[in-house]
C-alpha positions as CSV (number, residue, x, y, z in Angstrom):
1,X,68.4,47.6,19.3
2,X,68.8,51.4,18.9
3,X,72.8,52.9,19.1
4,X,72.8,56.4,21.1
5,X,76.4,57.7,21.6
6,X,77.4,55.4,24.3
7,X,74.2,54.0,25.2
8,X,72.1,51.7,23.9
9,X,68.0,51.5,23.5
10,X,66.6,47.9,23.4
11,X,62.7,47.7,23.2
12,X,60.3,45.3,24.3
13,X,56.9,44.4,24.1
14,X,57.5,41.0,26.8
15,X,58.5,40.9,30.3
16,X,61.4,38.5,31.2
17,X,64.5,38.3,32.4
18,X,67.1,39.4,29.5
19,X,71.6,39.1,29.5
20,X,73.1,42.2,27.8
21,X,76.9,41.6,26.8
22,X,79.2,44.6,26.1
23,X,82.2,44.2,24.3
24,X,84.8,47.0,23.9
25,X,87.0,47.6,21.1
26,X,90.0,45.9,22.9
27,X,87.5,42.8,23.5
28,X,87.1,43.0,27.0
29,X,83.2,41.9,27.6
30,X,80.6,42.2,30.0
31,X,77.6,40.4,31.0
32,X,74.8,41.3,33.4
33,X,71.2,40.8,33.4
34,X,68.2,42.6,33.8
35,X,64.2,42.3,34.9
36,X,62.2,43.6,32.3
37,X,58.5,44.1,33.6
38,X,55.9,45.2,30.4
39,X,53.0,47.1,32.5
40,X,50.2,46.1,30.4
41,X,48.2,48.8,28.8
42,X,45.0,49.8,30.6
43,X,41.4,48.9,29.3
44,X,39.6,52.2,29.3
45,X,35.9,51.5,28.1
46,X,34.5,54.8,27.4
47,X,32.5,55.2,24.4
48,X,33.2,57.8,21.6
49,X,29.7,59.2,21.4
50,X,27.5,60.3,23.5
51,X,23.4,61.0,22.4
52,X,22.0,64.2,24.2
53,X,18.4,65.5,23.7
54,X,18.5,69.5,23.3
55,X,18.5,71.3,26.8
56,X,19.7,68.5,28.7
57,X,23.3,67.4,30.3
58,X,25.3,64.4,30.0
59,X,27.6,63.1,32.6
60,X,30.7,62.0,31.4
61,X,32.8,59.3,33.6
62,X,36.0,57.8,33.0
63,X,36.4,55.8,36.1
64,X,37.0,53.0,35.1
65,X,40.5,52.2,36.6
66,X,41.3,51.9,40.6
67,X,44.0,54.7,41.3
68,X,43.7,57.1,38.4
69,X,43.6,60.6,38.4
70,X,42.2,62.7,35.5
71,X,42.2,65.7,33.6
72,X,39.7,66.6,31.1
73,X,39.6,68.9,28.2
74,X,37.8,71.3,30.4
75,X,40.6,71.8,33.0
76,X,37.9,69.7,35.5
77,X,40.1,67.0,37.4
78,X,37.6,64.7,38.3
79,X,36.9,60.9,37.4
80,X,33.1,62.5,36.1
81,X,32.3,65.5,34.7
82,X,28.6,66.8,33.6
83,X,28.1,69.0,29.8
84,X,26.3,71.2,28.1
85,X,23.8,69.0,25.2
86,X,25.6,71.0,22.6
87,X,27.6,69.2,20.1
88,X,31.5,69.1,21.1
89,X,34.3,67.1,21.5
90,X,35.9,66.1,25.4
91,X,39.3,64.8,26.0
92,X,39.7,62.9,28.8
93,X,43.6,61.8,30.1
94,X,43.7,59.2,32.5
95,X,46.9,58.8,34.3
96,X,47.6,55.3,36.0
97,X,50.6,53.3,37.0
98,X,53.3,56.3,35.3
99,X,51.6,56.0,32.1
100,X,48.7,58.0,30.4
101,X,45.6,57.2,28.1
102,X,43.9,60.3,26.1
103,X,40.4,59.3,25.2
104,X,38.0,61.5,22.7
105,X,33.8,61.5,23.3
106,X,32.1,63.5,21.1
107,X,28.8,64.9,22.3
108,X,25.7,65.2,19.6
109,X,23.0,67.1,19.9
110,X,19.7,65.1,19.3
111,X,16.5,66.9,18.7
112,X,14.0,64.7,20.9
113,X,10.5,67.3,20.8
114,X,8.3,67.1,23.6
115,X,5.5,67.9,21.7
116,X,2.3,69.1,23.9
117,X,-1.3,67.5,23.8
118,X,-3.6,69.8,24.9
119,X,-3.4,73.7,25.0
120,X,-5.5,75.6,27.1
121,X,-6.7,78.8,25.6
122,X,-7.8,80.2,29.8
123,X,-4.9,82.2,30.9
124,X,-4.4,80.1,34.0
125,X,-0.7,79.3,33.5
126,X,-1.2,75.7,32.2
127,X,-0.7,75.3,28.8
128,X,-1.5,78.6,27.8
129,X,1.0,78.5,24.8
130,X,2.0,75.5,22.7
131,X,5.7,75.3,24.3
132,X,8.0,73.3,22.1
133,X,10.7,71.1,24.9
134,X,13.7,69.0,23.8
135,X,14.5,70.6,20.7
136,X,15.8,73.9,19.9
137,X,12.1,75.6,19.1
138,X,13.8,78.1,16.4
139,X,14.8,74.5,14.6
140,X,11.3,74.1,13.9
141,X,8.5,75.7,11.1
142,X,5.1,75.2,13.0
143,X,1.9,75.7,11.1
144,X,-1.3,75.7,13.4
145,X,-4.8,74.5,11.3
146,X,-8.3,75.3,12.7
147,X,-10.6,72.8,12.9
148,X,-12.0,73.0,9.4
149,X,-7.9,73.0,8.1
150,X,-7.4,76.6,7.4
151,X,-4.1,77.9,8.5
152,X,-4.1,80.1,11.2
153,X,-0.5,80.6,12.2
154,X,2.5,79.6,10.2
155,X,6.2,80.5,10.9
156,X,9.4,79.0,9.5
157,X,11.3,79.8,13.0
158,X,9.1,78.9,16.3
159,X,9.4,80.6,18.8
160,X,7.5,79.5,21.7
161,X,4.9,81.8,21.7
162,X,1.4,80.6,19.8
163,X,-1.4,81.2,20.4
164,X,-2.0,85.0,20.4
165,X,-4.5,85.9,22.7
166,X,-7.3,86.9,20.0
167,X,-8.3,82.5,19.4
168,X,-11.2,81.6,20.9
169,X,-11.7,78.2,22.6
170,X,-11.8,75.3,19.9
171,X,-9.4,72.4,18.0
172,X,-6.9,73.2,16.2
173,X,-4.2,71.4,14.8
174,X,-0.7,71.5,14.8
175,X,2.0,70.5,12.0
176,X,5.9,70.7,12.7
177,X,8.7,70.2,10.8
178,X,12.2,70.3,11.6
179,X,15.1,72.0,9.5
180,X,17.3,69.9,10.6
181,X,16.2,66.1,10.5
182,X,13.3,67.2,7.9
183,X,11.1,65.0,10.5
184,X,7.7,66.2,10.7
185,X,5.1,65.5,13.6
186,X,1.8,66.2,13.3
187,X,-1.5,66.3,16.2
């Protein structure tokens, strides 16, 4: 029990039915009773990462309690909210029953490279270029090999934009390595 000028604090963890006696200093006493009803906290079951490939969006949701209202990080007041891939931290605060539940997902950005098969060297708008998705393309040295191994096109920050327009039809090969997960692919 916790002593506050005239009042006192009792805390409890169990709902019941509980007799408080005060006694004043002339021994006079008092007994009443009182309902004591524990609202149980709330199971919220939202995970505290989230995996998104570079470029896309995750949806966030936090519905996951009849009756609740919501209020994210972001100022957005809805049970679901949709993000950015780039890495940051959400708060959610779900408010149910009088009480409220702050909840923390941390989005990371994955590097997942859509990597092309063919190019097309023909200027008809289809694979013209060897066009790096899924990743950040800057993330990424590229070296591009002829057919016989010889580099033809190396850079430590892609860009998107191989080949230049002087190759002639053939196979070439590609290697790429990113600067962030050291991960190379190769085709």
């Amino acid at each position: 029990m916790e002593h506050r000028s005239n009042y006192f604090f009792y805390k409890s963890n169990y709902s019941g039915k509980y007799w408080i006696t005060a006694t004043n200093p002339s021994g006079c006493s008092e007994t009443d009773t009182v309902n004591i009803s524990v609202i149980p906290s709330a199971d919220i079951a939202l995970p505290s990462e989230i995996n998104v490939c570079y470029g896309n969006t995750a949806r966030l949701n936090a519905a996951t309690i009849a009756d609740a209202t919501y209020t994210w990080s972001t100022g957005q007041t809805t049970p679901e909210i949709e993000v950015a891939s780039t890495s940051h931290l959400y708060e959610v605060t779900i408010h149910v029953n009088g009480c409220s539940y702050t909840r923390t997902i941390q989005i990371i950005e994955e590097e997942c490279p859509i990597i092309p098969n063919i190019i097309t060297l023909n200027n008809d708008g289809k694979n013209d270029t060897f066009l790096l998705e899924g990743a950040n393309p800057e993330n990424f040295a590229l070296e591009i090999l002829n057919r016989w191994g010889k580099s033809i096109y190396k850079t430590e920050h892609y860009n998107n934009k191989w080949p230049s327009s002087d190759l002639s039809t053939g196979t070439y090969y590609y290697l790429l390595r990113s600067h962030i997960s050291q991960k190379s692919f190769k085709g």
